[in-house]
N, C-alpha and C positions, 0 to 999 in steps of 0.2 A: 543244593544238596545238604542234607540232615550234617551235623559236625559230630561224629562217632564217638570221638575222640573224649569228649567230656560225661557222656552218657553213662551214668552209675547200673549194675547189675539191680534188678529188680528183685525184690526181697519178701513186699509185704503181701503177700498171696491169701492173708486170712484163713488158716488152714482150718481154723476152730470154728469158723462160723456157717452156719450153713449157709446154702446159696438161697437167696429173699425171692420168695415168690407168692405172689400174693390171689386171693380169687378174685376174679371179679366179682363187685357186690352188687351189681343191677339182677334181678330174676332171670331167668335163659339165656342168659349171654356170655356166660363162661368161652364157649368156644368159639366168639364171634373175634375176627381178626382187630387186628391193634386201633385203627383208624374209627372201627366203625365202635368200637368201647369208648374208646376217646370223645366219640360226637355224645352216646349215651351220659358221659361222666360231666358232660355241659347242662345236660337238660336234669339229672339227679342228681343233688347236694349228697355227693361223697361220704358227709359227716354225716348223714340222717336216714340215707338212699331213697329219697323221696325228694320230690318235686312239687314246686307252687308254679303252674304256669300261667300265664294270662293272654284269655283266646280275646282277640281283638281281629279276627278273621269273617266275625258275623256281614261285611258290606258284600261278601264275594256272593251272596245271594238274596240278599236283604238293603244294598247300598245304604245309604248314612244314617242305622237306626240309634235310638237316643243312647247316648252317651258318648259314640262315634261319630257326631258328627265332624269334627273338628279332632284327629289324631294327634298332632302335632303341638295339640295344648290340651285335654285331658288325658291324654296316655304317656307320654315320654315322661311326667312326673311321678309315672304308677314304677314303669321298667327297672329302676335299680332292684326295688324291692320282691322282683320277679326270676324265677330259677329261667326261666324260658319264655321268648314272647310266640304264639302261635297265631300266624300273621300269612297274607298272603304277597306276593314278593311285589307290586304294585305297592302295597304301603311299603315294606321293607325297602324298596329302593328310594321312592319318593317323600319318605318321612324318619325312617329311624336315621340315627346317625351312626354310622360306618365305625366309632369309638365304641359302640356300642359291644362290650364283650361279652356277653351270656349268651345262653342257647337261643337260636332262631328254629322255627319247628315251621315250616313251607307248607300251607293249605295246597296241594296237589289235585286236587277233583275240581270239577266245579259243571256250570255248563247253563243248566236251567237257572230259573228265578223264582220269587215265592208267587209269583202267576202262573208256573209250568207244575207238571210232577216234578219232583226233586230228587227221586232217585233216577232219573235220566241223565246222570253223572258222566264224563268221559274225564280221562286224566288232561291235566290244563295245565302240566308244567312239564319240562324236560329234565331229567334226571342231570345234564351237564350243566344247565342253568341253575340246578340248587349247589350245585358244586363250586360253580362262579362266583353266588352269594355263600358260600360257607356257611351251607344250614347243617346243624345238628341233625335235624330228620327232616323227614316228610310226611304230611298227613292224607290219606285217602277215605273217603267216605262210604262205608259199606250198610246196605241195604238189605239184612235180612229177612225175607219174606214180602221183601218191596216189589212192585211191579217191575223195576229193572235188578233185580236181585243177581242175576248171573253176571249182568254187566256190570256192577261194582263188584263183584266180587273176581271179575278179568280185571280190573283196572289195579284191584290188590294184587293180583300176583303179578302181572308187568311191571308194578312200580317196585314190588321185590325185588324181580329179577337185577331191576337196570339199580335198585339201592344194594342189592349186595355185591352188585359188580363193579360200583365207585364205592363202595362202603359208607354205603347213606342209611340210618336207618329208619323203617317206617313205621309209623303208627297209622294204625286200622282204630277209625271210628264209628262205632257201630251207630246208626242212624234210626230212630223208632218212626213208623208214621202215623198217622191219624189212627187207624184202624189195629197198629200192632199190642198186644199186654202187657203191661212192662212187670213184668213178674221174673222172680228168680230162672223159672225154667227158659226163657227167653232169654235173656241177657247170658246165662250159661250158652245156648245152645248158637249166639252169635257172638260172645269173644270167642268161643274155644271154636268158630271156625276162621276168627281173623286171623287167629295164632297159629292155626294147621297149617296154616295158608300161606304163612313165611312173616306176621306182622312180627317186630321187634316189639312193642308195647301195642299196648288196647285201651281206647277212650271210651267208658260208657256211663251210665248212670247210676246213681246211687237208689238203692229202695230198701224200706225197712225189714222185711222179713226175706232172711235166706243169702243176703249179700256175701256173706264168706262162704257160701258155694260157689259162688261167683269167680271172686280171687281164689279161691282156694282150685277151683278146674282148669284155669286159665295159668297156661305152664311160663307166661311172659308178664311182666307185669301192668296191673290196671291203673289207671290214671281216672278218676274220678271226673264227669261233668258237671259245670255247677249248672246249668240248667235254667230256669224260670228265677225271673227275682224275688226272693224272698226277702224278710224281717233281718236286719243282721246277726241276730242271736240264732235264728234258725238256720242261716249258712253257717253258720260255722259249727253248730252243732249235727248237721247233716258231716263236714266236714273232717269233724273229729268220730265221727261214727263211722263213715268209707275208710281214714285209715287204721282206725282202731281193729276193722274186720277187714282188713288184708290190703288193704288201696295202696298206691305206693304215690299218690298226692292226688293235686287235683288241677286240673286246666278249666280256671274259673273266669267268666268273663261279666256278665251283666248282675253276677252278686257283690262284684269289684266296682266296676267302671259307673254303674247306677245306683253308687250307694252313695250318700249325701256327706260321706267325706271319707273318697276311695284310695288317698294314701293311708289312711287308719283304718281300715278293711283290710288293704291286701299286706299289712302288716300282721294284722290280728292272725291272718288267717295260714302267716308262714309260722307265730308262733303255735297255732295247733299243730299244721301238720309235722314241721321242723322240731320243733319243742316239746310237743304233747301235753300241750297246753289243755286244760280243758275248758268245753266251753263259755262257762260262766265266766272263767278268766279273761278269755281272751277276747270276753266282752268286754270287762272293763277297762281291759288294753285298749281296744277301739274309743272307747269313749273317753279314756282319757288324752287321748293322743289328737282326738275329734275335737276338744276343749283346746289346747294347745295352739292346733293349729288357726282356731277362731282369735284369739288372741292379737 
């Protein structure tokens, strides 16, 4: 039992100061409960409220394509320099390391291969198993105007449901196929249905005309795909363009991991999006950093 007897009256109550209450800085999430801001404030650098992630998730339907082959010696060297790894929990379990403290972001869909349609997606993870591994989020692959269009777009709102009831949140990735136009009205017309639909953030593509319609519709924020490999000057000028017009980062993987020296990449590329850097800059960042490390 407590000793009473020594215990001074309490005095400094701060009467002058108001009481600190701060907003959340991620886009729609103001009113989302403590746990589930907490996993967001893993995956978006606080100081900048953008994100660099790195998708190394491409074998859940592609198995070991170049620069994946081998996890556990081209990717755990990239990770420091990454706000979030987006991964699916087969590598997370059998290759990151458990010290491992940034954001984990849980590939949740999956099903076909790049032999099948792709939008024949079912959810492929348990909401209480991403909870086990301590992911930041969850990511689902939605299918706008795909052959199985309704059914990822059931797989969004189940992994909703079951992420706002552990307080997971998820990311809705809008998925283009062969045949869809990647133009502004499109990419408008499938984040703002990830977003109606309960996603926490939205992964989609970058394109030159009309993109800050894009971000600017979409009421949660967009995460940038990097997409196809390009030139290193031109990711990262694509990259300083998605957040200059509203992106809140980007989840870059084969402009990273296939670039001929992807520690000095996916450096370069947290100083555009974290720093606003631009891109000629933070070319030379690369390139110098590319020197360095030859040495």
């Amino acid at each position: 039992m407590a000793d009473t007897d020594s215990l001074k009256e309490t005095k400094d109550f701060c009467l002058d100061v108001p009481y600190r209450h701060e907003a959340f800085f991620v886009k729609g999430s103001t009113s989302l409960d403590w746990g589930m801001q907490n996993r967001l404030a893993r995956i978006f650098n606080p100081r900048s409220g953008r994100t660099v992630m790195l998708a190394i998730d491409h074998g859940y339907f592609q198995g070991p394509t170049s620069g994946l082959e081998r996890v556990d010696v081209n990717i755990l060297p990239l990770a420091p320099y990454a706000d979030a790894l987006m991964l699916t929990r087969g590598i997370l379990r059998t290759t990151i390391p458990s010290s491992y403290g940034k954001g984990v972001v849980l590939r949740a869909s999956g099903g076909p291969s790049v032999l099948k349609e792709l939008s024949n997606e079912q959810l492929a993870l348990d909401i209480e198993d991403a909870v086990r591994l301590n992911a930041a989020a969850v990511a689902v692959q939605v299918f706008i105007g795909g052959e199985f269009e309704t059914q990822s777009i059931y797989n969004l709102t189940r992994l909703v449901d079951m992420g706002n009831r552990f307080g997971v949140p998820v990311l809705g990735v809008t998925a283009v196929g062969k045949s869809m136009t990647r133009d502004a009205r499109y990419f408008r017309l499938a984040c703002r249905i990830a977003a109606e639909l309960g996603a926490h953030f939205v992964k989609t593509y970058y394109i030159e005309e009309d993109f800050e319609t894009v971000t600017a519709s979409c009421p949660v924020p967009i995460v940038m795909a990097g997409g196809k490999k390009l030139p290193e000057l031109d990711a990262l000028t694509m990259a300083y363009k998605a957040v200059s017009e509203g992106a809140a980062g980007v989840d870059m993987g084969r402009n990273i991991f296939q670039s001929d020296a992807p520690e000095a990449m996916i450096q370069a590329v947290g100083g555009v999006v974290h720093e606003c850097m631009k891109p000629a800059e933070a070319y030379e960042m690369f390139k110098t950093l590319r020197s360095e490390k030859k040495k």
